[in-house]
C-alpha positions in Angstrom: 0.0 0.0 0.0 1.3 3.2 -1.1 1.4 6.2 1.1 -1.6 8.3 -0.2 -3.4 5.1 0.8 -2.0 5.0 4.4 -2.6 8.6 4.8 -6.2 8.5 3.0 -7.2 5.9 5.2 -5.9 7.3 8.4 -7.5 10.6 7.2 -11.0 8.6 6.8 -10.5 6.6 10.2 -10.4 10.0 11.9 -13.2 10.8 10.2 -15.4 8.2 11.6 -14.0 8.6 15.0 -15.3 12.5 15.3 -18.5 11.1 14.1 -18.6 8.7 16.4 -18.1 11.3 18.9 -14.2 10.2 19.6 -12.7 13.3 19.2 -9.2 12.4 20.7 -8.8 9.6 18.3 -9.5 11.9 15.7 -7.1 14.1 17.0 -4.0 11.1 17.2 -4.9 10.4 13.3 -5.1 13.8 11.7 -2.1 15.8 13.9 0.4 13.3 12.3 -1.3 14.0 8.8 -1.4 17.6 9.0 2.2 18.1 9.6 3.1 16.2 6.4 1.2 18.4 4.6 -2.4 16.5 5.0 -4.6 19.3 3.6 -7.7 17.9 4.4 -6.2 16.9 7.9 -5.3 20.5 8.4 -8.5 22.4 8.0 -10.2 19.6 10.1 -7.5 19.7 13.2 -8.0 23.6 13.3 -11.8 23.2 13.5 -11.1 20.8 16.6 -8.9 23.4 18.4 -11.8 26.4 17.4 -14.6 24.3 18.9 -13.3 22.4 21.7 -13.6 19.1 21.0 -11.7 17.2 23.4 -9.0 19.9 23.5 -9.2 23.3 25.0 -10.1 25.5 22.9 -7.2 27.8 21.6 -8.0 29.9 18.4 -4.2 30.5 17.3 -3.9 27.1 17.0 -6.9 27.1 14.7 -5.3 29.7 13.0 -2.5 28.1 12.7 -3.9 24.7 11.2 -6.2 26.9 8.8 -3.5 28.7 7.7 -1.6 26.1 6.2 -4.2 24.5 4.8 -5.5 27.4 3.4 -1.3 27.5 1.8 -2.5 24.6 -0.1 -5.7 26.1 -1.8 -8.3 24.8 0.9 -11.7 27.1 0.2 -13.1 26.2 3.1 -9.9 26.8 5.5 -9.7 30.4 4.1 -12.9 30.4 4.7 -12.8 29.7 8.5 -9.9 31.8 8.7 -12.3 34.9 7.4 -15.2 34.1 10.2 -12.1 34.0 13.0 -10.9 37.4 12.0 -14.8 39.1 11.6 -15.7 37.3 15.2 -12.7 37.6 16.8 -13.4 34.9 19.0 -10.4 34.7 20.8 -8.0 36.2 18.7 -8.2 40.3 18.0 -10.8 41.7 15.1 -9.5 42.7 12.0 -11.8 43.3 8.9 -8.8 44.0 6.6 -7.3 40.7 7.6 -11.3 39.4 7.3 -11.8 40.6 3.8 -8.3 39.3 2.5 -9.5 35.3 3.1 -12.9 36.0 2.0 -11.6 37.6 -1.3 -9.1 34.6 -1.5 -12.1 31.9 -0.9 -14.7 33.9 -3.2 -11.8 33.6 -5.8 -11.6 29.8 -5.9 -15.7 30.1 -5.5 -17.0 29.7 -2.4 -20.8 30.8 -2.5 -20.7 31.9 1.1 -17.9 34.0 0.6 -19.0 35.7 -2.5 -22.2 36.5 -1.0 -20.5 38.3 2.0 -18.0 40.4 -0.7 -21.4 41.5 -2.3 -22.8 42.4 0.4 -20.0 44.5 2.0 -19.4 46.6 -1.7 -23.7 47.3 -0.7 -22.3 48.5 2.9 -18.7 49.7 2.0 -16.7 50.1 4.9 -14.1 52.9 5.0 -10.8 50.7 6.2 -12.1 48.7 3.2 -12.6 50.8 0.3 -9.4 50.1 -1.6 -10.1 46.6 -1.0 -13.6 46.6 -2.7 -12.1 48.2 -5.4 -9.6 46.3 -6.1 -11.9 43.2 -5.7 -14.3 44.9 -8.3 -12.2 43.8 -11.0 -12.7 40.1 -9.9 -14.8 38.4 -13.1 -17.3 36.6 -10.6 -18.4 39.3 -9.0 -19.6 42.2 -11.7 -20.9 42.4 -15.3 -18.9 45.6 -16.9 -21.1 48.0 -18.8 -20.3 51.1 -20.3 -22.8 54.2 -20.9 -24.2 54.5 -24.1 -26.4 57.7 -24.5 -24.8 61.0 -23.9 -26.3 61.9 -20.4 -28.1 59.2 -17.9 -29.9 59.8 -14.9 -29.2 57.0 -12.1 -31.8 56.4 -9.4 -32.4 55.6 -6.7 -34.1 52.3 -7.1 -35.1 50.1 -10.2 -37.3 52.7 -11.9 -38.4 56.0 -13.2 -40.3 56.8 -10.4 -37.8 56.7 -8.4 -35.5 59.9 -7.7 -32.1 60.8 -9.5 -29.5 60.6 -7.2 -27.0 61.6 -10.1 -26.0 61.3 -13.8 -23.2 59.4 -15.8 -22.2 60.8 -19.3 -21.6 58.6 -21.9 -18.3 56.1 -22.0 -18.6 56.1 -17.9 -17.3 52.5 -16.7 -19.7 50.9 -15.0 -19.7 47.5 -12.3 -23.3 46.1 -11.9 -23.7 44.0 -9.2 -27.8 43.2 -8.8 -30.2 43.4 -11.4 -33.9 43.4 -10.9 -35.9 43.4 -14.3 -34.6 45.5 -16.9 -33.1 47.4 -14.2 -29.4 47.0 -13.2 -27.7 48.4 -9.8 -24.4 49.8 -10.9 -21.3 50.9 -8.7 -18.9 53.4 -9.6 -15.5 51.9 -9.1 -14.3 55.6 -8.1 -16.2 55.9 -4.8 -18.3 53.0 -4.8 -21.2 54.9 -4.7 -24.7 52.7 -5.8 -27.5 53.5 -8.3 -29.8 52.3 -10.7 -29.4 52.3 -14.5 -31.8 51.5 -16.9 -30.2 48.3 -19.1 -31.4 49.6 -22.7 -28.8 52.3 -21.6 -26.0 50.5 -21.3 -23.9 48.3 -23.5 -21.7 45.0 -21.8 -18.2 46.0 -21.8 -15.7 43.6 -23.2 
C-alpha cells in the first residue's frame, strides 16, 4: 500500500472517530497528517482546536492549522480563517485581515464567501474601500457595462419613479452587481457609490 493510501485511510478513520463522537482519536490520526502536509487533515485539526472538541479551545492554534491548509488552496480553511478574523473569537478583530480570506475563498468560489463580498461593496466600509475596489475587477463578482447615451440619470431604485440621485455621461465604466428586471444596480469603481441604470442604456463591456 502506497502512502496516499496510508494517509487516505488514516485521514477517513479520523473521520469516523469524530462522528462517532471520539474526538481524541481523531485528534491522534489527523495531527500526524497535518504536519506532512495532509490538507484535508489540516483544515479539520484547526476546526477541533476552534470548537473544543476534546481539547481546549485555543484559536491560534486554529489559526495556525487553517493557515496552512489554506497555503494549499483549501476554500473552506480560508474560509474559517475569514469568520475567526470578523468574530474575533479569541484572537483580535480585524476586517482587513477578514476581507483578505474571504476575497481569496470567493476567488476559488466559495458561494458563502461571495455572497458576504457582495454584500459588504452594498455597505462599504471605509478601512475597506481600496479593498472593494480592487476586488471589483474580480470576473465573478460584476458584469462591466459602459454608458451608451450621452447623459443618464441614475436612481435611486429600479425605476423612473424613483428619484435621480446623479447622472453618468456617456463612455462612464460601470460595475453592476444586482439586477432586478430590466433594471441593473451599478457601482462606480471611483467611490463606490450605488445606483440604478436603466439596461437599454448600457452596452456589456468587453
Amino acid at each position: 500500500m502506497n502512502s496516499r493510501n496510508l494517509y487516505g485511510g488514516a485521514f477517513e478513520l479520523g473521520m469516523t472517530s469524530l462522528n462517532d463522537g471520539d474526538f481524541a482519536e481523531a485528534f491522534c490520526l489527523w495531527r500526524p497528517l497535518a504536519m506532512q502536509g495532509h490538507v484535508e487533515a489540516a483544515y479539520h485539526l484547526g476546526w477541533l482546536y476552534a470548537n473544543g472538541n476534546g481539547l481546549r479551545v485555543d484559536i491560534d492554534k486554529a489559526v495556525y492549522w487553517w493557515k496552512r491548509s489554506a497555503a494549499q488552496g483549501h476554500n473552506e480553511a480560508m474560509f474559517a480563517l475569514a469568520l475567526a478574523y470578523t468574530n474575533g473569537e479569541g484572537i483580535k478583530k480585524n476586517s482587513q485581515e477578514a476581507f483578505k480570506w474571504y476575497r481569496a475563498a470567493a476567488e476559488r468560489g466559495h458561494g458563502d464567501a461571495r455572497e458576504i463580498i457582495k454584500s459588504k461593496l452594498l455597505k462599504p466600509e471605509k478601512v475597506l474601500i481600496n479593498q472593494l475596489k480592487a476586488v471589483l475587477q474580480s470576473d465573478w463578482l460584476s458584469e462591466r457595462r459602459v454608458v451608451e447615451a450621452d447623459v443618464v440619470n441614475l436612481r435611486a431604485g429600479p425605476g423612473t419613479e424613483h428619484p435621480v440621485v446623479k447622472r453618468v455621461e456617456a463612455g462612464a465604466r460601470l460595475f453592476i452587481i444586482d439586477r432586478k428586471g430590466k433594471w441593473l444596480l451599478a457601482l462606480d469603481p471611483d467611490d463606490l457609490s450605488q445606483a440604478w441604470i436603466a439596461d437599454w442604456l448600457t452596452m456589456v463591456s468587453e
